[in-house]
NUGU-201921 format. One record per residue: residue number from 1; chain; x, y, z of N, C-alpha, C, CB in turn. Coordinates in steps of 0.1 Angstrom, whole numbers. Glycine has a CB too. Example, Ala and Ser with C-alpha at 12.3 -4.5 7.8 and 13.67 -1.06 7.14 Angstrom:
    k  c    nxx    nyy    nzz   caxx   cayy   cazz    cxx    cyy    czz   cbxx   cbyy   cbzz
    1  A    132    -57     78    123    -45     78    132    -33     78    113    -45     90
    2  A    128    -22     71    137    -11     71    129      0     79    141     -6     57
//
This chain:
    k  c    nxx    nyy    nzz   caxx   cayy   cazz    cxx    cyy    czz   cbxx   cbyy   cbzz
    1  A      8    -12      0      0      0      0      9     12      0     -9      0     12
    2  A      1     24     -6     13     32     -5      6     39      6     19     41    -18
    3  A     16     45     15     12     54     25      8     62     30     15     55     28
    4  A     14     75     13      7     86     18     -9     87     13     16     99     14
    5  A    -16     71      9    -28     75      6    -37     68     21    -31     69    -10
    6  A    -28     63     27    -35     53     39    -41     61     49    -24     42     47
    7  A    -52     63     55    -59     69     68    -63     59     77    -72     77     64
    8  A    -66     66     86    -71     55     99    -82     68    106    -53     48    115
    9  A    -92     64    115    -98     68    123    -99     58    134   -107     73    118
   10  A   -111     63    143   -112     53    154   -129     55    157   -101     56    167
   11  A   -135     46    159   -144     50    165   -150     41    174   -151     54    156
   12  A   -160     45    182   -164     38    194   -181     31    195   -163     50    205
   13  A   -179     21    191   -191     13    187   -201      7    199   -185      3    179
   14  A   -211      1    201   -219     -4    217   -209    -12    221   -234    -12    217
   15  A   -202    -22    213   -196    -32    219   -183    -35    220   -199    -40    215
   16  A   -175    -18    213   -162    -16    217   -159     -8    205   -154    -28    220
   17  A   -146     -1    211   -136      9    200   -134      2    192   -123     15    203
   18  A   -134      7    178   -128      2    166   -122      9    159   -136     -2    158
   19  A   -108      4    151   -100     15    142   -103     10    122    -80     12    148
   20  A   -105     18    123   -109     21    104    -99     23    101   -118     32     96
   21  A    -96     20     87    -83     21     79    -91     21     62    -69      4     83
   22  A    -83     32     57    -90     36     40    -75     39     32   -102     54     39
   23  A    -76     29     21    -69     29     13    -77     41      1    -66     14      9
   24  A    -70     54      7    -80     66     -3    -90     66      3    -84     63    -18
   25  A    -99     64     -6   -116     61     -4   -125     52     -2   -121     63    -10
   26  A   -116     40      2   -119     24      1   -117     18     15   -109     17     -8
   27  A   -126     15     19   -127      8     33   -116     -3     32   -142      2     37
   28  A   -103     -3     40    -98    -14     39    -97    -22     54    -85    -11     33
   29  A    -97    -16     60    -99    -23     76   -108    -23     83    -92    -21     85
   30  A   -113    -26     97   -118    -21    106   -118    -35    120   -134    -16     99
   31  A   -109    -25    128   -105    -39    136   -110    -32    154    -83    -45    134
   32  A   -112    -40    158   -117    -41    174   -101    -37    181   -125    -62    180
   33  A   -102    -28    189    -89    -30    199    -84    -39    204    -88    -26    208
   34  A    -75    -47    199    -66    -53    207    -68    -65    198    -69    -53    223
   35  A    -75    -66    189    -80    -80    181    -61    -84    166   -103    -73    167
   36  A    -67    -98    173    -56   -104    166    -51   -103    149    -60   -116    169
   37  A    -41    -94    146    -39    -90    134    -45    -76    135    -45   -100    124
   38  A    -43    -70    143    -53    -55    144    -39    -44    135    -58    -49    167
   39  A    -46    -40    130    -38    -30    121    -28    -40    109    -27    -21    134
   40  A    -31    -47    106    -22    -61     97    -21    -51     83    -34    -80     93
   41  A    -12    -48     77     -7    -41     61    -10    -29     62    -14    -46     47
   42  A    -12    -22     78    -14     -5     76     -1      0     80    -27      4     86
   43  A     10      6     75     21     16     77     17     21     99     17     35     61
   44  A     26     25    100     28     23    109     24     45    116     43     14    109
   45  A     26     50    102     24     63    101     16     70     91     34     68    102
   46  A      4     60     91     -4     58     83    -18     72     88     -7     41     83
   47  A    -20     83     84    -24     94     91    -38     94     94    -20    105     85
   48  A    -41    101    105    -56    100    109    -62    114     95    -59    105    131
   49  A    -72    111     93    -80    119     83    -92    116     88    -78    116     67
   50  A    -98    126     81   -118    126     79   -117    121     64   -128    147     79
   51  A   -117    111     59   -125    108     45   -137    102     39   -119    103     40
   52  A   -145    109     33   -157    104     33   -158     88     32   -162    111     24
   53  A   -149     79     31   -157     63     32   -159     64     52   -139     44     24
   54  A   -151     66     59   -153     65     76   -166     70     76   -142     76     87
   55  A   -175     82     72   -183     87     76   -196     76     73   -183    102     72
   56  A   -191     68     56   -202     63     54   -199     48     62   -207     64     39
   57  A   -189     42     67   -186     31     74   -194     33     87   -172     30     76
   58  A   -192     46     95   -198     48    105   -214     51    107   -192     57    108
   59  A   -219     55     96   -234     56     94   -240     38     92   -238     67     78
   60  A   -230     34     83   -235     19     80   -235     11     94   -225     10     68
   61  A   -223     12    103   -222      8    118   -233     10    126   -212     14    125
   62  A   -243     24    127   -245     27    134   -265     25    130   -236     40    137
   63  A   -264     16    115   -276     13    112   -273     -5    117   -281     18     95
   64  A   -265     -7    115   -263    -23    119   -266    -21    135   -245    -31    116
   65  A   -260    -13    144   -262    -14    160   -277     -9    159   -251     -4    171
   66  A   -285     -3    151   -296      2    157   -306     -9    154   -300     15    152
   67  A   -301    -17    146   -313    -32    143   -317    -32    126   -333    -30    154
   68  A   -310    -24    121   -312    -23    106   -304    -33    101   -308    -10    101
   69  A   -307    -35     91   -296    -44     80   -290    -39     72   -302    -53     71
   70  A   -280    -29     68   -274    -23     59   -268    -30     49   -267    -16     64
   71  A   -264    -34     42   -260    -46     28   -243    -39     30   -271    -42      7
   72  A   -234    -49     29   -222    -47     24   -218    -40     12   -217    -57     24
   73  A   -227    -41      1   -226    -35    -11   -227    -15     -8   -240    -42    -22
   74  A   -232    -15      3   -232      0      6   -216      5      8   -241      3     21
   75  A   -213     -1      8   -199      7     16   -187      1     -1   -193     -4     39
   76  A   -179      9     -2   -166      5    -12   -155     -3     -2   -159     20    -20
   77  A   -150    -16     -4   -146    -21      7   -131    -29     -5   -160    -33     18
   78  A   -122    -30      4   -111    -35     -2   -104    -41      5   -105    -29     -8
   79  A   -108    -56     11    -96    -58     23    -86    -62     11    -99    -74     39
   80  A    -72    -62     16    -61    -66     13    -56    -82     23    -52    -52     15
   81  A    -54    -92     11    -50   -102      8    -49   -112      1    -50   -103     13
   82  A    -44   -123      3    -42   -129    -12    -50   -132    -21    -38   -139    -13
   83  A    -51   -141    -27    -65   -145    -34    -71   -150    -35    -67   -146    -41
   84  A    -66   -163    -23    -75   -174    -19    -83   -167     -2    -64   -191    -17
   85  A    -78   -159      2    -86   -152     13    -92   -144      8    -79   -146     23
   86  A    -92   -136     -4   -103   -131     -6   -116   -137    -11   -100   -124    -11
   87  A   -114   -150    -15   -118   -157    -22   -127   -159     -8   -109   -166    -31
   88  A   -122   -166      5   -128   -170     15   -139   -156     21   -115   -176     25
   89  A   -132   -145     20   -141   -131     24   -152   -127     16   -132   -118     23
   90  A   -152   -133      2   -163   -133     -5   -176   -140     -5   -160   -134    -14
   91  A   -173   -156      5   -182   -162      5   -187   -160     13   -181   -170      4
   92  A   -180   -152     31   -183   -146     40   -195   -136     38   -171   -141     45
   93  A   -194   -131     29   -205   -118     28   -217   -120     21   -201   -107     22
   94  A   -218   -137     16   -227   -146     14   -238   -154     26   -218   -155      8
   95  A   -234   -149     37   -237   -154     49   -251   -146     52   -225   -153     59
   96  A   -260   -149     52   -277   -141     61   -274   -134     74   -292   -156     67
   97  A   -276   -122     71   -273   -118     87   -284   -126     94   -274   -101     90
   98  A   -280   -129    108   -289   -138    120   -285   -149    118   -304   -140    120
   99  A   -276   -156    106   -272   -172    102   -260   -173    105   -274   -178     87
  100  A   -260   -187    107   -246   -190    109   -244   -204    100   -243   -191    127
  101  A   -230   -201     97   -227   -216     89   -212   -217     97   -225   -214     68
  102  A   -210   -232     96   -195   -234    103   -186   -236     94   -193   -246    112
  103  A   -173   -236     96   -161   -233     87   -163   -246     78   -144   -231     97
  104  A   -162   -258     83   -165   -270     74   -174   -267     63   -171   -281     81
  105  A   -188   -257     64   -196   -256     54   -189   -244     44   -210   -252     60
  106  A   -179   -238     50   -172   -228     38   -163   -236     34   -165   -212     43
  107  A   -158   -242     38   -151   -251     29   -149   -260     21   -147   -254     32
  108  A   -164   -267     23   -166   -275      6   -176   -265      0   -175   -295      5
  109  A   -179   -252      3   -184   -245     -9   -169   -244    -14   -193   -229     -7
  110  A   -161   -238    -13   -148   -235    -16   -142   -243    -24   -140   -233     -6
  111  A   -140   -258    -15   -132   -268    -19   -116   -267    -14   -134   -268    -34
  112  A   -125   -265      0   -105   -264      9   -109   -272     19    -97   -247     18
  113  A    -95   -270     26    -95   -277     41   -103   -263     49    -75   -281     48
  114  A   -112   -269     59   -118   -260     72   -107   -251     79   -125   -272     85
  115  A    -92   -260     76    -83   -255     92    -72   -240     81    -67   -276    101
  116  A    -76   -245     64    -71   -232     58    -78   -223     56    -65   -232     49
  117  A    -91   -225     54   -108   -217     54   -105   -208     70   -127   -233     56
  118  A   -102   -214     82   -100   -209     93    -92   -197     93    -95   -219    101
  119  A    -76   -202     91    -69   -193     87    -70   -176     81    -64   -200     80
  120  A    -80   -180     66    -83   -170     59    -92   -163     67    -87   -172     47
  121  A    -98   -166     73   -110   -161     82   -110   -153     92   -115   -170     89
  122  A   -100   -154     99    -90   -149    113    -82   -139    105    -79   -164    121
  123  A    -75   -132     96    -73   -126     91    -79   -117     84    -69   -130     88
  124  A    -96   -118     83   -107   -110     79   -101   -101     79   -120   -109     85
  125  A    -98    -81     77    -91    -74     78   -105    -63     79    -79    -76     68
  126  A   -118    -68     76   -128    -58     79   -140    -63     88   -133    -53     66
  127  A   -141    -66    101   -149    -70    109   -158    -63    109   -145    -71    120
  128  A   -167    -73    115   -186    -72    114   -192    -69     98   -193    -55    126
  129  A   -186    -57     91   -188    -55     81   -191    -73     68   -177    -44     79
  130  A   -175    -76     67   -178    -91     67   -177    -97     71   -177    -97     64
  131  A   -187   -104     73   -195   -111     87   -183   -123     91   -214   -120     83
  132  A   -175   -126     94   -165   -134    100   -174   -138    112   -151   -126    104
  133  A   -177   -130    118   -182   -139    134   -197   -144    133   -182   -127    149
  134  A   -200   -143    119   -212   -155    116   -204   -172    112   -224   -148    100
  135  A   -194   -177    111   -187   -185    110   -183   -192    123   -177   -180    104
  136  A   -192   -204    128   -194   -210    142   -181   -229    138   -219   -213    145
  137  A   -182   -231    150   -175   -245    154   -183   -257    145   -177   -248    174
  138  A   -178   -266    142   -188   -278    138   -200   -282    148   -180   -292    135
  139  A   -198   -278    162   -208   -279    175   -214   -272    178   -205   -280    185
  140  A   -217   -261    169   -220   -246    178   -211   -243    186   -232   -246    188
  141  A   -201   -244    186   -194   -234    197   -188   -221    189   -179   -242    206
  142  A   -187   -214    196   -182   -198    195   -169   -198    192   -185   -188    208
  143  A   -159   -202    180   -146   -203    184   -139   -196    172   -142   -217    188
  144  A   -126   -190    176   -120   -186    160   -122   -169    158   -130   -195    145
  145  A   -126   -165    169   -128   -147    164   -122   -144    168   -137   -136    165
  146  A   -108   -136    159   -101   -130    162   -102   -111    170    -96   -134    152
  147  A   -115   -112    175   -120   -103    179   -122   -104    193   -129   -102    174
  148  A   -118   -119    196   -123   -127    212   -137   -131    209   -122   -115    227
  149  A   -135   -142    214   -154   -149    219   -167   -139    226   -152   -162    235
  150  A   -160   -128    231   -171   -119    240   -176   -116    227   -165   -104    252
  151  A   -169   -107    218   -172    -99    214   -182   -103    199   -160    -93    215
  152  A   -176   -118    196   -185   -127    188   -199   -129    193   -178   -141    187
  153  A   -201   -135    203   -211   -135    215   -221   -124    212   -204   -131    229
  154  A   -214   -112    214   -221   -100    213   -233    -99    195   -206    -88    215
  155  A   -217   -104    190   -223    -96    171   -234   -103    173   -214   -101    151
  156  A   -236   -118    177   -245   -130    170   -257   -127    180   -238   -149    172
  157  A   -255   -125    191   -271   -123    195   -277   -111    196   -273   -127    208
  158  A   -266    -98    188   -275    -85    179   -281    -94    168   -263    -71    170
  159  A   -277    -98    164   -285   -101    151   -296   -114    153   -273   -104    138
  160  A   -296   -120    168   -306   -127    170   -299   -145    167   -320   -119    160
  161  A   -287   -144    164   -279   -160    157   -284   -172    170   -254   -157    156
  162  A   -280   -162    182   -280   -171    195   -288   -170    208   -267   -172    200
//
């Protein structure tokens, strides 16, 4: 990425701070404090700005917390990575908000292993937006968000999952 086009903001969501990151005008991140891979391919002096994708990231946040459904297609989004994770982030946003499918079920849509489907997953680089923490255990369990379990917990029973 080049740098001097990279921004960050931050903002403070019901269920915790989150930092945005825009390649230009392109949503490329959005990670929970302290979440695993948080800030992954942003420069290190990558500058805070006002650019209009944050304002509309934050309006789309703030219709998801209020009980709306806002569609991913609203927002211009570009996580950065390879091309089999994006490949995995695409099927992610295939997911019903309120539903949950388990990594085994993304993976013979795909036609991978669950534990490299996992991988790509945990690397999501734009949380809640794509839905990563609709991606449950082969048991129902809550496992794999690199956001922590609380905070998975949280997304799934906004949207009624649990």
């Amino acid at each position: 990425m080049n740098n001097s086009s990279v921004f960050i903001s931050e903002y403070n969501t019901p269920i915790g701070h989150v930092t945005l990151a825009a390649n230009g005008n392109t949503l490329c991140g959005l990670w929970f404090a302290g979440q695993k891979y948080f800030r992954a391919g942003i420069p290190d002096d990558a500058q805070i700005k006002n650019v209009p994708i944050f304002a509309q990231t934050i309006l789309w946040l703030d219709k998801y917390f209020s009980g709306a459904r806002p569609d991913i297609s609203e927002l211009d989004i570009a996580p950065h990575g390879t091309d089999f994770q994006k490949r995995v982030w695409r099927e992610l946003c295939n997911i019903p908000y309120g539903q949950t499918v388990t990594y085994g079920q993304i993976a013979a849509k795909i036609g991978n292993a669950p534990r490299a489907v996992g991988g790509a997953i945990g690397r999501n680089p734009i949380s809640i937006i794509i839905p990563c923490h609709r991606v449950i255990g082969v048991n129902h369990n809550l496992v794999g968000y690199a956001g922590g379990p609380e905070i998975k917990k949280q997304l799934l029973q906004h949207e009624g999952a649990i």
